[in-house]
N, C-alpha and C positions, 0 to 999 in steps of 0.2 A: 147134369149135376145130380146126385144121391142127395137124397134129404136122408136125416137120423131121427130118430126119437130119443129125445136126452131127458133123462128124469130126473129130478132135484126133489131131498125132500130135507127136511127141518126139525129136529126134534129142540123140542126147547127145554126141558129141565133134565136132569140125571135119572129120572123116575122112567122116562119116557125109552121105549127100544125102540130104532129108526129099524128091523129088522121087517115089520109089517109093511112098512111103506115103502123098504126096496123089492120085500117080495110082490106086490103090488104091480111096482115099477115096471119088475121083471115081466109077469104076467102082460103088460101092456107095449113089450116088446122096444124097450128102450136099449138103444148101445153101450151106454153109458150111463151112471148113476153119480151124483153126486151128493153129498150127505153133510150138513152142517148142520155139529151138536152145542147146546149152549146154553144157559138160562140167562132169561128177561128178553130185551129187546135190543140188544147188544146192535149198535148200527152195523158192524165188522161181520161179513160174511163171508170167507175165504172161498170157501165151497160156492157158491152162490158166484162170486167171482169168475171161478175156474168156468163153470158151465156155461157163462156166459161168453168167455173163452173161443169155448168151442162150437156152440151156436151160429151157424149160418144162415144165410138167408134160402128158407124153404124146410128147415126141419123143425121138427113140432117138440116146444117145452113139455115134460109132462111131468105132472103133479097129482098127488092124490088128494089134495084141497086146496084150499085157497088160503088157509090159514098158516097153511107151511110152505108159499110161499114168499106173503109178505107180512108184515106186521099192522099195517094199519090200510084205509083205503085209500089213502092219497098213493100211500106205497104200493099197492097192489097197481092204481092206477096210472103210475108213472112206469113201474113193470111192463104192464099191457103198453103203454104208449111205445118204448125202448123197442117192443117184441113186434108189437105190427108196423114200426119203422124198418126194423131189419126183417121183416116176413116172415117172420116166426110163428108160427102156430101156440098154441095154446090147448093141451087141455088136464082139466080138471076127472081123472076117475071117478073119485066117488061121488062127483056132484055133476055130471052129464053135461061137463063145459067144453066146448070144441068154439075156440073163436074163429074157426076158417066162414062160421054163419053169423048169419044176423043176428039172429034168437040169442046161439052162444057168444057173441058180445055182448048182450046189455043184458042176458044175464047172468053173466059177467060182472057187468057193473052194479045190478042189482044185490049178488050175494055180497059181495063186497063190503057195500054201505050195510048191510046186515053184521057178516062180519066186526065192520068197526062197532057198530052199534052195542054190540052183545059183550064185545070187550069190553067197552066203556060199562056197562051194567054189571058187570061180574066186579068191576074194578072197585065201583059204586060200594056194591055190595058186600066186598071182604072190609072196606076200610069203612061201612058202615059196622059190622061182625067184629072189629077189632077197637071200633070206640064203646061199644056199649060190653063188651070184654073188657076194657080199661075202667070204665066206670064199676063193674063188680072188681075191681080190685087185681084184674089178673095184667099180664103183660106177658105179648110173644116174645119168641126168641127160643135160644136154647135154652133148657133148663141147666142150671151151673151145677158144674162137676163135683164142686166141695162142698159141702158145708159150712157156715160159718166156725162152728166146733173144728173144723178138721183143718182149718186156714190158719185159725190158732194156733192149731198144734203143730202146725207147719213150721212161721214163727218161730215157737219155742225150740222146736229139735235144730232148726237151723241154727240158730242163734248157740243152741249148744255145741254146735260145728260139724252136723250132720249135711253132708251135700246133697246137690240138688239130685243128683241119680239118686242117689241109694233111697231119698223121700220120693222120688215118682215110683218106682218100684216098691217101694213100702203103702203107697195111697192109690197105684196101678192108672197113676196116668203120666202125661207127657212133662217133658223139664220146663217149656213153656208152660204149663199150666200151672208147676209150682211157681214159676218164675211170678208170673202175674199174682198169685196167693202171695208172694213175701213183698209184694210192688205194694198190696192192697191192705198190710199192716205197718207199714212204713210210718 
């Protein structure tokens, strides 16, 4: 039987390029790469699926953290269980995880609970960042595309019988966005 090395790697926001982690991948002599792009912690991982797939018993997962590829450590930890059920190897590049040993199983299990640990602080941390931001008066989000002055005049020209194109292109945005400005003088 041929064992593979199958790499899977996870980018989670739009910001992020999966191009570092399949070069990686490559480098660490995988057959196959599998890539799922996405933000948050979306349960649905197609990719993730696929590789799973293809996974036999005797060829080695590889990953360039641990963070890409599970979301929390129960997850990580149910991963690992799945993978040393079907024989699957394990490893982590840039954190020196190979579960074929001891050491790289529990610490394994070690980064892991770090992992969830540091999410949870970061998590902590921005929705601490974003109350005391509320409290000076600010609020996230996007910043709104009109003005109140310009929702007005939005209003007014429509109501004069100006359509919704010709005022997106006169205010240079979309027809939904006049649409919601004449919803919001109603």
């Amino acid at each position: 039987m041929t064992s593979h090395r199958i790499g899977y790697s996870r980018v989670s926001t739009t910001d992020q390029n999966p191009e570092s982690q399949q070069d990686a991948l490559k480098a660490a002599g995988c057959s196959r790469i599998f890539v799922d792009t996405f933000t948050g912690t979306k349960a649905s991982r197609p990719e993730w699926d696929r590789a799973r797939d293809v996974l036999r018993e005797g060829d080695t997962l590889v990953i360039t953290r641990l963070d890409r590829l599970g979301r929390s450590t129960k997850d990580l930890l149910a991963i690992a269980e799945w993978l040393s059920a079907n024989g699957i190897a394990l490893v982590a590049t840039e954190q020196q995880i190979d579960t074929t040993t001891a050491e790289g199983r529990l610490f394994f299990t070690m980064i892991a609970a770090f992992a969830e640990f540091e999410h949870a602080m970061m998590q902590g941390r921005t929705l601490d960042g974003l109350a005391a931001a509320r409290e000076r008066g600010r609020v996230g989000g996007r910043k709104p595309k009109l003005t109140e002055k310009q929702v007005n005049a939005i209003r007014v020209r429509h109501d004069a019988g100006e359509g919704a194109t010709d005022l997106a292109a006169s205010f240079n945005v979309s027809r939904p966005t006049i649409y919601r400005a004449l919803e919001a003088t109603q």
